[in-house]
N, C-alpha and C positions, 0 to 999 in steps of 0.2 A: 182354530189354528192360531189366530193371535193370540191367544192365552198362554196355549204353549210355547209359543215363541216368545213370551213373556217370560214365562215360566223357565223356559231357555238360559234367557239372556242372564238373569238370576242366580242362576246356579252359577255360568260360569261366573258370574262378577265374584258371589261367595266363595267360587275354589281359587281364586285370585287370591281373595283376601286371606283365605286360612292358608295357602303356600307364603306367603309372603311372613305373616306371623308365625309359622315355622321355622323359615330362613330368620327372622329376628331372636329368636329363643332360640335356635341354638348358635348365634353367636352372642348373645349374651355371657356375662360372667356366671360363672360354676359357683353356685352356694351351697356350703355343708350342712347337712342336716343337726338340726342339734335339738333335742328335746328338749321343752319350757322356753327359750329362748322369746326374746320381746319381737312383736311383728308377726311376720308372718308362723304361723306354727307348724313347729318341729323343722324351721329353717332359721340361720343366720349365717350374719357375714363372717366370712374368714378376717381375724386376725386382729378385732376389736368390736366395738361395739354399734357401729354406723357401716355403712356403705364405702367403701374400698373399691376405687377405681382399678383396672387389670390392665397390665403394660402389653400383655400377647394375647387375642384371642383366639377362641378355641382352636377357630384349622390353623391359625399358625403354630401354638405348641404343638399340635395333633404333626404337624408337616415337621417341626424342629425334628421331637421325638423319632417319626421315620427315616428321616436321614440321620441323625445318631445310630438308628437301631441296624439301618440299610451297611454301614459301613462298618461298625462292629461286625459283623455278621461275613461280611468280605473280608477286613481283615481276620478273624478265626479260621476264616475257607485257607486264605495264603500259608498263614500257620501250620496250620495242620497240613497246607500238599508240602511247602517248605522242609519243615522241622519235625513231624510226626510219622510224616511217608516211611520211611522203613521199617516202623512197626508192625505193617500190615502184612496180607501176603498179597499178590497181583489180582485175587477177586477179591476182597476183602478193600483194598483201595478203588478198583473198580466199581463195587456196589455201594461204596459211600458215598463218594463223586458223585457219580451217576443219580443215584436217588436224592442225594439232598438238590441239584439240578434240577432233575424231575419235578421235585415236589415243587420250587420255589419257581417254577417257569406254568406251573399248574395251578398254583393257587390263585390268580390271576381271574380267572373265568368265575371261580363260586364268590370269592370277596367282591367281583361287579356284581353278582345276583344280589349280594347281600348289602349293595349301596356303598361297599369300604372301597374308594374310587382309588382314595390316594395308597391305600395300605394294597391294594393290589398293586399299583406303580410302581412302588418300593420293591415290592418284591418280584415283579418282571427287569428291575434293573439289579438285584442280586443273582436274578436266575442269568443274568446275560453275563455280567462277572465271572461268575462260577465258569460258564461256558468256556470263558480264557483259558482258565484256571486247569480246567479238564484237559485242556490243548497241551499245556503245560506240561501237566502232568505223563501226559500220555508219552510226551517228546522223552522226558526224563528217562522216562519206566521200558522207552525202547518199545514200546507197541507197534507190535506190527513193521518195526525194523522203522518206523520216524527217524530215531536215535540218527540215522545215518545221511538223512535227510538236510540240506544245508540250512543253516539258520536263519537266513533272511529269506531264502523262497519257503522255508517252513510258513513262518508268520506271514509271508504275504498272502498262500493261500488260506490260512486262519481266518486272519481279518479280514479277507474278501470273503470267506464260507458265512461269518460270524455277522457281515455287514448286509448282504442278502436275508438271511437267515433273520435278524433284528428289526430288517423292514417289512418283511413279509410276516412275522409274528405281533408287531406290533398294530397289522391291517387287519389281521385276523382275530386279535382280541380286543381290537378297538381302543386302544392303549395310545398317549401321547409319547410318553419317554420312549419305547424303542425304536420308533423312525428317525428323533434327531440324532440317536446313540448309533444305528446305523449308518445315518448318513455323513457323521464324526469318523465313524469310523473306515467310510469308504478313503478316506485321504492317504490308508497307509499302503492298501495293497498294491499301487503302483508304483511309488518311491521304495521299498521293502523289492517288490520284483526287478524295478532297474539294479538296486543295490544287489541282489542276488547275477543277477546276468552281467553285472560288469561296466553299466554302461558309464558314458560321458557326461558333460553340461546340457549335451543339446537331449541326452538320450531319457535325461531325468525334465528338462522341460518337455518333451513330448510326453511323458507319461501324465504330470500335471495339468496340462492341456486338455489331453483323455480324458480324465477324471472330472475336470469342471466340465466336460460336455455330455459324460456320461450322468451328472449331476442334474444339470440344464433338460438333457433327457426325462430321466426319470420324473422330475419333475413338472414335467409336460405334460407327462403319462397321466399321474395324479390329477392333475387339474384338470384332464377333459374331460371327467364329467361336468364339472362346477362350470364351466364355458359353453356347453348344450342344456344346462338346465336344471341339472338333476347336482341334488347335494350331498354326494354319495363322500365325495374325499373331507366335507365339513364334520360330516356324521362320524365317520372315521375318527379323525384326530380330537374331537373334544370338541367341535362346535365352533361358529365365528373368529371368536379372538386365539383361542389356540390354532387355529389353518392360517392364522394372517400374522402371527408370530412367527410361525414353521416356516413357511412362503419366507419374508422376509428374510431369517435367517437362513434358509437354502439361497436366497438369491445375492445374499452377502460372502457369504463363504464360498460357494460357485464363480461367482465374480472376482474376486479375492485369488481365489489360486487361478484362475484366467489367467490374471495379472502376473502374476509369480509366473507362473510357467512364458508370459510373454516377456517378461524382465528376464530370466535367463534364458528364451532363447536370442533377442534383441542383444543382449549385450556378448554374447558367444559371437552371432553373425558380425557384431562389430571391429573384435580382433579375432576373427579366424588368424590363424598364420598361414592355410593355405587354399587354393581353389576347392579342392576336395572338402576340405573342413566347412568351406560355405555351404556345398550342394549338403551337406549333411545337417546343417542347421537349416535349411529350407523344407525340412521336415517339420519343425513342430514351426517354424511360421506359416508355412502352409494349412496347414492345422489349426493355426490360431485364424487365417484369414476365413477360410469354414465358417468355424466356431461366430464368430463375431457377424458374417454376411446371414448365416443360418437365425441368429438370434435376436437379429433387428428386422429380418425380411418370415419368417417362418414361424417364428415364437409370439402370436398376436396377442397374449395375456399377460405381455412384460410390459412393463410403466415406460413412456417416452423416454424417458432421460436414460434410463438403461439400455434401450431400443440404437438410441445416439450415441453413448457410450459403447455399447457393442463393436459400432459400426468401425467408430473409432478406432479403436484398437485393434481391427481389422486393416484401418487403412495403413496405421505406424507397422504393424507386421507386413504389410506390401510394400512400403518403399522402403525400412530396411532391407530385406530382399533383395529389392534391385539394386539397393544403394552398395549393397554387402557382394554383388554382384561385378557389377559398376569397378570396382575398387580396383579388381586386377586388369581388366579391360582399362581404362583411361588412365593418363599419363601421370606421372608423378605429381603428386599435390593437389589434385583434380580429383581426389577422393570425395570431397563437402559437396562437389558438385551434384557427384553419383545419387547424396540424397537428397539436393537441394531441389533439381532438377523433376522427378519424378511428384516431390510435394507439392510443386505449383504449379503442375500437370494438373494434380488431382485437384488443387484448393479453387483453381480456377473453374475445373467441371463444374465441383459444387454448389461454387455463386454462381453456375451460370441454370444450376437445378433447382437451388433457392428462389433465384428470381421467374421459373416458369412455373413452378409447383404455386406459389401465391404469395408464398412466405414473408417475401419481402413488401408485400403490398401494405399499403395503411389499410388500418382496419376499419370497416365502414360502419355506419351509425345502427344495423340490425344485419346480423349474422342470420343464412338459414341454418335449419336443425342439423341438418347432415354436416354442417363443416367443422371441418380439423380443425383442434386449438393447438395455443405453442406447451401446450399441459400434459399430462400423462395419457394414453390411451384409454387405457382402466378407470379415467378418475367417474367416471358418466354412468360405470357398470352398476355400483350399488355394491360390490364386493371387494375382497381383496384381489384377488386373482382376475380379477375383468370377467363381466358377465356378458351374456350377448350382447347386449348393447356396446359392448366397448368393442368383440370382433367383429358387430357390422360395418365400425367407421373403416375397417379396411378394403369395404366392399364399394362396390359403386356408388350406395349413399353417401359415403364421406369425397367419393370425385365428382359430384353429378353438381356440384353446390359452385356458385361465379363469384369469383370477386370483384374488387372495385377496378382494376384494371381491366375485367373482362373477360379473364381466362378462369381456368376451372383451375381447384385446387386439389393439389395430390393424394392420395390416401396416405393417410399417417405413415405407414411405412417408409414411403416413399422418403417424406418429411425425414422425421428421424436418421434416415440412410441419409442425405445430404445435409443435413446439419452436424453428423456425427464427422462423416467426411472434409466438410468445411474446417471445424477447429482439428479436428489431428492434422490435415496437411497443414494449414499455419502454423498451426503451433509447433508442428517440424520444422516446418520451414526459418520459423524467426529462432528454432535452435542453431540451424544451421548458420545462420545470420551472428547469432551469438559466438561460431566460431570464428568466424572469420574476422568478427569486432576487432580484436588487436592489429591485424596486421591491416585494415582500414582506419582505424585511429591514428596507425603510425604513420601511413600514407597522408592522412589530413592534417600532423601537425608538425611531418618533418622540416618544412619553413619555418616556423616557430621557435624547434630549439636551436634552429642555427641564426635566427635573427637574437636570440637573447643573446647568445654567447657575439654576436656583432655589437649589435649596443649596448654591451657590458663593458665594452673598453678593450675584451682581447681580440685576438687574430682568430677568429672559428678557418679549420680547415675546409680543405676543397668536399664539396658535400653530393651526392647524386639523389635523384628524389623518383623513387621508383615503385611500381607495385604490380606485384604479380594477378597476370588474366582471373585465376578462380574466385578469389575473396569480390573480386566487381563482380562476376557472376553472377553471386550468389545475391549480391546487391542491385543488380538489374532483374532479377528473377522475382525476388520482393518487390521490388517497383510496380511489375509488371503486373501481376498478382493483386496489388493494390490499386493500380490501376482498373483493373477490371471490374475489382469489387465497388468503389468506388462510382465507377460510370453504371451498374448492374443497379446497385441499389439506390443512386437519381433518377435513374429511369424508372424505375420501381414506385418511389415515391413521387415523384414526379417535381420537376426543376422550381416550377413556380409557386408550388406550395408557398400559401403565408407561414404557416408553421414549420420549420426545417427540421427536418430529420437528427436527430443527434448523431447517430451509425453512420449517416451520410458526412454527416460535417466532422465527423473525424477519419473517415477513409478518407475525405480529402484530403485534409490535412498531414493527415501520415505519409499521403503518396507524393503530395508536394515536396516536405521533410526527407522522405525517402531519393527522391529525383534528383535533388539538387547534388547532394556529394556522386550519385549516379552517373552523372551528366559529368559535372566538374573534373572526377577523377579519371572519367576516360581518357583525355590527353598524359596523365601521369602515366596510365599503363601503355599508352603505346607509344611513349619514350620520346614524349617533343619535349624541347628546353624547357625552361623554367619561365621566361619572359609571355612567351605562347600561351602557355596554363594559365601563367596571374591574369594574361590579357582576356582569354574567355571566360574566366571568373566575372570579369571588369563588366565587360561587354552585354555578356547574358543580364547583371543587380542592372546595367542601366536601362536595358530592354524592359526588364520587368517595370523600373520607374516610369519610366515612359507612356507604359499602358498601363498603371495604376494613373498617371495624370491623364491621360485620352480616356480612361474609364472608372472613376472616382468609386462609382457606388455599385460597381459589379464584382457580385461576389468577392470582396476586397480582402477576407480575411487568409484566404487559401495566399494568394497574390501577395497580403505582406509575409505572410511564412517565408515565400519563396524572395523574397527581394531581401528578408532578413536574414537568410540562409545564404545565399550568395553572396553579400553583404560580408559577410560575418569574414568567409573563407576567403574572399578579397582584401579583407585587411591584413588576416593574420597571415596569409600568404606572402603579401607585400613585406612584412619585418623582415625578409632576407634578403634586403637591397634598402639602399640608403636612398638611392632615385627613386624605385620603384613606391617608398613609402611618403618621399614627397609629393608625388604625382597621382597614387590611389586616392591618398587622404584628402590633398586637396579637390580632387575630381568628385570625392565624394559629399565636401563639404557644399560644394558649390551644387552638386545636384541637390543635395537634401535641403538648401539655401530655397531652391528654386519650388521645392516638392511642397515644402509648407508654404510660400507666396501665393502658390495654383489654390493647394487644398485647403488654404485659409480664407479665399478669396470667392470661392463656392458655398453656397445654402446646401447641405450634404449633411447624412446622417450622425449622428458622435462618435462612432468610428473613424468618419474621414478625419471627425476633428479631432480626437486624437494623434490619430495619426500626423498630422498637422504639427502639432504642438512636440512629436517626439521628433519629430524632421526636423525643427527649428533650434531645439536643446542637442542635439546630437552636429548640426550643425558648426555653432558657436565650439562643442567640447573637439571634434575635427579640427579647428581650424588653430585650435591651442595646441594639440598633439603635433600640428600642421609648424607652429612654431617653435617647441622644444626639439623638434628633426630639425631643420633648420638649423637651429643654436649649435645643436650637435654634431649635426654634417660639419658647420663651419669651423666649428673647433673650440667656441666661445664656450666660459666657465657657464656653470650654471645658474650661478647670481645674477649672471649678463642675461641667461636667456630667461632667464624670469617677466625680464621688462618686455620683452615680446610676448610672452603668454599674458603681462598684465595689458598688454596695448589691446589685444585680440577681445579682454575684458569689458574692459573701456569701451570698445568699440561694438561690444553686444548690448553693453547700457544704454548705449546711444539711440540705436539699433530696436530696440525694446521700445524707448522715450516714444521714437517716432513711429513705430505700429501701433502704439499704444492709442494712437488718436486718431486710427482709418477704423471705422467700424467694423465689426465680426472677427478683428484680430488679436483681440485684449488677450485671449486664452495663448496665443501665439506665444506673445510681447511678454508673457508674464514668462514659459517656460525659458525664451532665450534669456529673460533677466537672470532667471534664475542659474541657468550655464553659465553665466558674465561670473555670478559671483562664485559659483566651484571653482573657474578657475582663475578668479582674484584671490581665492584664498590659499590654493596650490603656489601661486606666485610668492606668493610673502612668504611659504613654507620652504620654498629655494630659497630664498634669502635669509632663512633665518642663520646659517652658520657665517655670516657675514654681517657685521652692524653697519656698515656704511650705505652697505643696500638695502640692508631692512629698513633703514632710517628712509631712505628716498622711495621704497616701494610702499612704506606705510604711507609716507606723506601724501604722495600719489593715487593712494587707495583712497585715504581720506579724503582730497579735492574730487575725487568721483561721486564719495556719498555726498558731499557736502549739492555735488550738480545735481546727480538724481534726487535730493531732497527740491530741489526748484520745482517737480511734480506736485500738484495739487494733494494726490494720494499718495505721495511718497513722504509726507510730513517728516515721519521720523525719522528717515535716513541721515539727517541734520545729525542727531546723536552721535550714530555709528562714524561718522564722517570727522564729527569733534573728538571722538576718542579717539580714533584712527591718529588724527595731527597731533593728539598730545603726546600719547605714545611714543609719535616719532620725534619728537620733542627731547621728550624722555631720555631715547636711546642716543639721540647726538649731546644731550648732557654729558650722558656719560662717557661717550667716546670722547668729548672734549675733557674729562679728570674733574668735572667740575663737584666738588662735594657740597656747596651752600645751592643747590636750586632753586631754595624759595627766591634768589634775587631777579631770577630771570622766570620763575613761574609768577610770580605776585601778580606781575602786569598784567599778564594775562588772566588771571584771576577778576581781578578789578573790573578787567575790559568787557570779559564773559559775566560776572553778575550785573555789571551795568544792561548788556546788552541786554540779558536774561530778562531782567526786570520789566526794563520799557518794552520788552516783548510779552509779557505776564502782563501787564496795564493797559495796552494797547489793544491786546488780543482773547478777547474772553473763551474762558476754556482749555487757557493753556496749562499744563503739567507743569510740577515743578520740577521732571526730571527735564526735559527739555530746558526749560530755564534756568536753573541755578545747577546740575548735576556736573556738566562739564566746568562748571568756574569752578566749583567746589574741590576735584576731584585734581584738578590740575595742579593746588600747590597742595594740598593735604596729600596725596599720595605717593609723590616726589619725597615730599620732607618723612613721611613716613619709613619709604624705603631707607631712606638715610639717613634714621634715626636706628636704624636696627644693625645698621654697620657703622656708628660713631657711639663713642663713650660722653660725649658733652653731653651736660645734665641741660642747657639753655633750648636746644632744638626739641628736646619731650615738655619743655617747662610751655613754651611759647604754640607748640603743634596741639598741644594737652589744651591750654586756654583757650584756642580756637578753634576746636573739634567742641567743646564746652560751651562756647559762644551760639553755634551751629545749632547744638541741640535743642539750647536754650530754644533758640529760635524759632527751631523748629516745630516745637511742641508748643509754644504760643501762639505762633498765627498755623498750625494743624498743617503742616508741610511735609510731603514725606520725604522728600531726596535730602532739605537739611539732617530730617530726624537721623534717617537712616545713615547717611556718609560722617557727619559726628557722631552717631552712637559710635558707630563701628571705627573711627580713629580711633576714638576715646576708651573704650577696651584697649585696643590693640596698646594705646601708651598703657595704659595702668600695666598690664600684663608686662610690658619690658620695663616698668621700673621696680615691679613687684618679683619679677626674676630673679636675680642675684640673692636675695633673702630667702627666696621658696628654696634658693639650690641649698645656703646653708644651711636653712633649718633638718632638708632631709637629709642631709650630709652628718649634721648631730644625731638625729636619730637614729634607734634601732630600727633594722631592715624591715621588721614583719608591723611595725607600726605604719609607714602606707598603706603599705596591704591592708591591714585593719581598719583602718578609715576610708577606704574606696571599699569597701564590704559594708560599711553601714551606712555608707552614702547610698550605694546602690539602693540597700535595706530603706532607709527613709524614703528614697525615691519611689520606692514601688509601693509603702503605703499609701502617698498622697500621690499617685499617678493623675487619678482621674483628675482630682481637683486643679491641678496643677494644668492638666490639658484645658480643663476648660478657661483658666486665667488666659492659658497663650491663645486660646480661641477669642477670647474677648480683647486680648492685644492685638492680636492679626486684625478684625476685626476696625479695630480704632487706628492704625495705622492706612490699612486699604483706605477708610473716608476720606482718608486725607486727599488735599489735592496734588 
């Protein structure tokens, strides 16, 4: 016995190997025989004298050639019933037809005895053409009184005869083409039959409704054997990959006109124009809710996401329905409700199905065998179509199985039905949401365009700020909704997790986002003043601060959404009152004052301390906006109100100085610095169309940096502060007409490299821009200017020599602020006294000679690029060493 089973195993492994070098020789390339030829004898290669690679193999030209030969062949059939038809007499066209039919629907059967797989296909998809063709003809030739027969229910029952007929013969000859050919063609006989009866929009979505179900059907049919076991429908169609191509594209096209027929009934039920015309579109939504509950609850050999998807488009077919319903019943403009309503009826079911079925559960560290995944049904079968294994998870094995919270988890079914559920009512829902956006926006920022047109300078008219019941509706309904999901899926996951849920932390956060214009715009709809509204604006951002400070490190990020959210609509509400904006702003400055003292003051996560640090910057920029209202309530220009936004400055640097040296505050002290200087720099930008008060707000800018450089870490503010003073310097030059400034800058010159110096000698480490940058800059940059607005040749003679002097300097003891501030006078003269010459010389020239020398400048430059980069690399380089 084991020999023969030896002997067994042998043979098959050999008929292995000869099928397999079978399938390799005949896809190999075709060699012509050719007597004497070198190699092998009486063979060579086509077309020279070596080996010739083939761009088609054989079953690919063999498959070209058949469809070339398949469609000749169709069109000669059109041909001849077209244009030769009345040559014949009525048997004589009959028995041509008829038998070349015949033959080509027959040949079929002995080309599979004889292995020609493909060339039988070919010619079952000519015998199915012809089939039209004979319909055709028959219609023509008056058979049987067709002639009289209308021409859209003619061909509907054709292609319905033609579409049966194709899938039943392509089962019977085990044939791949005529089941997809049939099932193409099932799409016309119901579109064909409405057109022939007359019907409407809703009359031709029911019939493509039909058709995707009678699709869905049939293909049901097909696949239950391959779901008990037996591989009768693989055998059929050509094996594995041909049933999971077919599959697929039946359940793509099926799907597809689902869709189509739910798109025109959905949009029919939307502008009905009357009651009647709805109940008549509740036909094929009806039909669709079927279809969709049948296909996710019934169909256990469809992939989860399809299963979901089903369900889905079941549910957006149920509450347009009621919404399309809804519409005549409820009061004008209360139509959005009709659908909004109904959505978050269902969306809320859903989370509340999610979270019992298990779904929402974390997933624990070993699953047993029986449980649902969030993955296709079928993926576990081993098949395309789901093998048993895949229809038992719908059984009690797939419920029997606990999860981490304890409860059992649903069979897939179930699963897919409430997740399909879940996104189509949201995602209705935040459609519905979507409409209503406009006339919610305009509600949230009609204080806004009437505070712009107030501190714009004109008169804004008498204004009302109102918003109608549905649009909040539909925004209380979301909330609600999101509320639910929200608390469904913490509970689910559970509160104290160390690792937080992402799903969770952003249902919170939407529902926070969500609540707050919620909340806010309820007094707008039911018509209280204006003062009332800002003040529960006010009231609710300070509540919220209050329990962010009594609870620093709980849950804080939901909590700043909603104090940023309040926040927000507190101010911009406030712009339509000049009280109401001194009194928001200041109230908010002085809480946000208080919120980073608390949160900077506590050992707390870096959340809180951020938050901290935005409390403190946001504070200081409050208290500026706190002083430009001000300026502007009282009447004062706005050069005047500059100095109160620059005091508010000032008074943040200070502010800064002295947190700067209570510990765990530093992060505080730097952001309020840094507001000090936004709006010291906004200051001076008021002032710029004014020089008397640029002059005094520069000065003043300057004695600030010059104080904050008194900081141990604030060294160089000393610069900023020196430039600041000369500046304004500068600008009182000129407002006093004065044209020689070296006489009043010198001194200062002097004063500052003297200083500069004994500060360089004193103090090891120190820069030269810190030392000599402002002496230098103060009379070369004055004289400079005023050398470019004067003709005297003495002030470039004298600024020349001493930008010259600098450099010298510079470059001998390796200094960079001499190098750098006399190079750069030193250019700057040569180039104005080398002007007036550059002008006449091109003044003498002809036009196109610039141009030609900036073309081979260019040209030079880009041979020697590289080189050239590297010199300035080695200049940077030697300049940076410097001190």
């Amino acid at each position: 016995m084991s020999a023969l089973d030896a002997r067994r195993q042998w043979l098959a492994q050999r008929h292995t190997e000869l099928l397999a070098a079978l399938r390799a020789r005949r896809e190999a390339p075709t060699e012509i025989p050719v007597a004497g030829s070198a190699g092998t004898p009486g063979m060579a290669p086509v077309g020279g004298d070596g080996p010739v690679a083939r761009e088609l193999s054989a079953p690919s030209a063999r498959t070209a050639l058949l469809i070339v030969g398949g469609v000749l062949v169709v069109v000669a059939a059109l041909v001849f019933t077209v244009v030769s038809w009345g040559r014949l007499g009525i048997g004589g066209r009959a028995a041509v037809l008829l038998a070349v039919t015949a033959c080509a629907l027959a040949l079929p059967r002995p080309l599979r005895r004889r292995q020609l797989t493909a060339t039988a296909e070919a010619s079952a998809a000519v015998g199915l053409a012809l089939v039209l063709l004979d319909g055709y003809a028959a219609r023509q030739a008056g058979l049987g009184g067709l002639d009289r027969v209308g021409t859209a229910g003619y061909w509907a029952a054709l292609t319905a005869l033609t579409a049966v007929g194709a899938a039943a013969y392509g089962w019977w000859q085990r044939l791949r083409l005529p089941l997809p050919v049939g099932f193409l063609l099932a799409r016309l006989p119901g579109l064909l039959g409405t057109a022939a009866w007359g019907g409407t929009t809703e009359d031709y979505a029911t019939a493509v409704i039909v058709t995707a179900a009678v699709d869905f059907a049939a293909l049901n049919a097909l696949t239950a054997r391959d779901t008990a076991g037996r591989a009768g429908f693989r055998e059929r169609v050509g094996g594995e990959r041909a049933a999971t191509a077919l599959i697929t594209v039946a359940r793509a096209v099926g799907g597809g006109w689902a869709l189509l027929g739910g798109v025109l009934a959905v949009g029919y039920a939307m502008v009905a124009p009357s009651p009647a015309e709805v109940v008549r579109a509740w036909v094929p939504l009806g039909l669709l809710v079927l279809l969709g509950t049948a296909l996710c609850r019934g169909f256990r050999t469809l992939p989860f996401a399809l299963r979901a998807g089903a369900e889905g488009v079941a549910v957006v077919a149920l509450i347009v329905a009621v919404g399309a319903g809804l519409r005549y019943v409820l009061p004008s403009g209360w139509a959005v409700v009709g659908y909004a309503a109904p959505a978050a009826l269902i969306a809320a079911w859903a989370a509340v199905s999610c979270a019992r079925n298990g779904r929402w559960a974390k997933p624990a560290t070993s699953r047993p065998a029986g449980e649902a995944t969030d993955g296709p049904v079928g993926a576990a079968t081993g098949g395309p179509t789901g093998g048993p294994a895949g229809a038992a998870t719908d059984g009690p094995a797939g419920a029997a199985t606990g999860g981490p919270t304890g409860g059992p988890f649903a069979p897939p079914y179930r699963v897919a039905a409430a997740r399909g559920e879940l996104v189509a009512a949201s995602t209705t829902l935040l459609l519905a949401g979507v409409v209503v956006l406009p006339a919610l926006a305009h509600a949230l920022l009609r204080p806004v365009v009437h505070g712009v047109v107030l501190w714009g300078g004109g008169h804004p008219p008498r204004w009302s700020w109102q918003l109608a019941a549905p649009p909040l509706v539909v925004l209380w309904l979301s909330a609600a909704v999101l509320a639910v999901m929200a608390g469904l899926r913490a509970r689910a996951v559970g509160e104290g997790d160390r690792h937080p849920d992402r799903l969770a932390n952003a249902l919170r956060h939407a529902r926070a986002l969500t609540a707050v214009p919620a909340v806010l715009l309820l007094p707008v709809a039911l018509g209280l003043p204006y003062g009332w509204v800002l003040a529960a604006a006010v009231v609710a951002s300070a509540a919220v601060a209050v329990n962010v400070v009594r609870r620093p490190a709980a849950a804080l990020l939901p909590r700043l959404l909603v104090l940023a959210a309040t926040g927000v609509l507190a101010l911009l509400w406030s712009s339509a009152d000049r009280a109401a904006v001194l009194a928001v702003w200041g109230l908010f400055a002085a809480s946000a004052a208080v919120l980073a003292h608390v949160l900077s003051a506590t050992t707390c996560p870096p959340a809180v301390r951020t938050t901290a640090r935005v409390a403190g910057a946001f504070a200081v920029l409050a208290l500026g906006v706190e002083a430009v209202a001000s300026g502007d309530t009282a009447g004062l220009p706005g050069h005047v109100t500059a100095f109160a936004v620059l005091a508010v400055a000032v008074a943040a640097a200070g502010t800064a100085a002295a947190w700067h040296r209570i510990p765990g505050r530093g992060q505080v002290s730097t952001a309020v610095e840094g507001a000090g200087y936004a709006l010291a720099a906004i200051a001076v930008v008021l002032t710029a169309v004014h020089p008397e008060a640029l002059s005094l707000a520069l000065a003043v800018t300057g004695v600030a940096g010059l104080a904050v450089a008194l900081r141990p870490d604030r060294r160089r503010a000393a610069l900023v502060g020196t430039g600041l003073l000369i500046a304004s310097s500068w600008v009182r030059l000129a407002l006093a007409g004065v044209s020689a400034p070296e006489a009043y800058t010198l001194p200062i010159t002097a004063a500052a490299l003297v200083i500069g110096h004994r500060r360089r000698t004193s103090t090891p480490g120190t820069g030269s821009w810190p030392a000599y940058g402002a002496g230098l800059s103060a009379t070369m940059l004055p004289g400079l200017a005023a050398m470019w607005s004067n003709e005297d040749w003495v002030r470039p003679l004298l600024l020349g020599a001493a930008a010259l002097l600098a450099t010298v300097v510079g470059v001998r003891t390796r200094l960079q602020a001499p190098l750098v501030v006399g190079g750069g006078v030193l250019v700057l003269v040569g180039v104005h006294e080398l002007a007036p010459t550059v002008l006449q010389v091109f003044g003498l020239l002809p036009r196109w000679v610039p141009v030609a020398a900036a073309g081979l400048l260019l040209l030079l430059l880009g041979a020697t690029y590289e080189k050239r980069i590297d010199e300035a690399r080695r200049l940077r380089d030697t300049v940076r060493s410097m001190t």
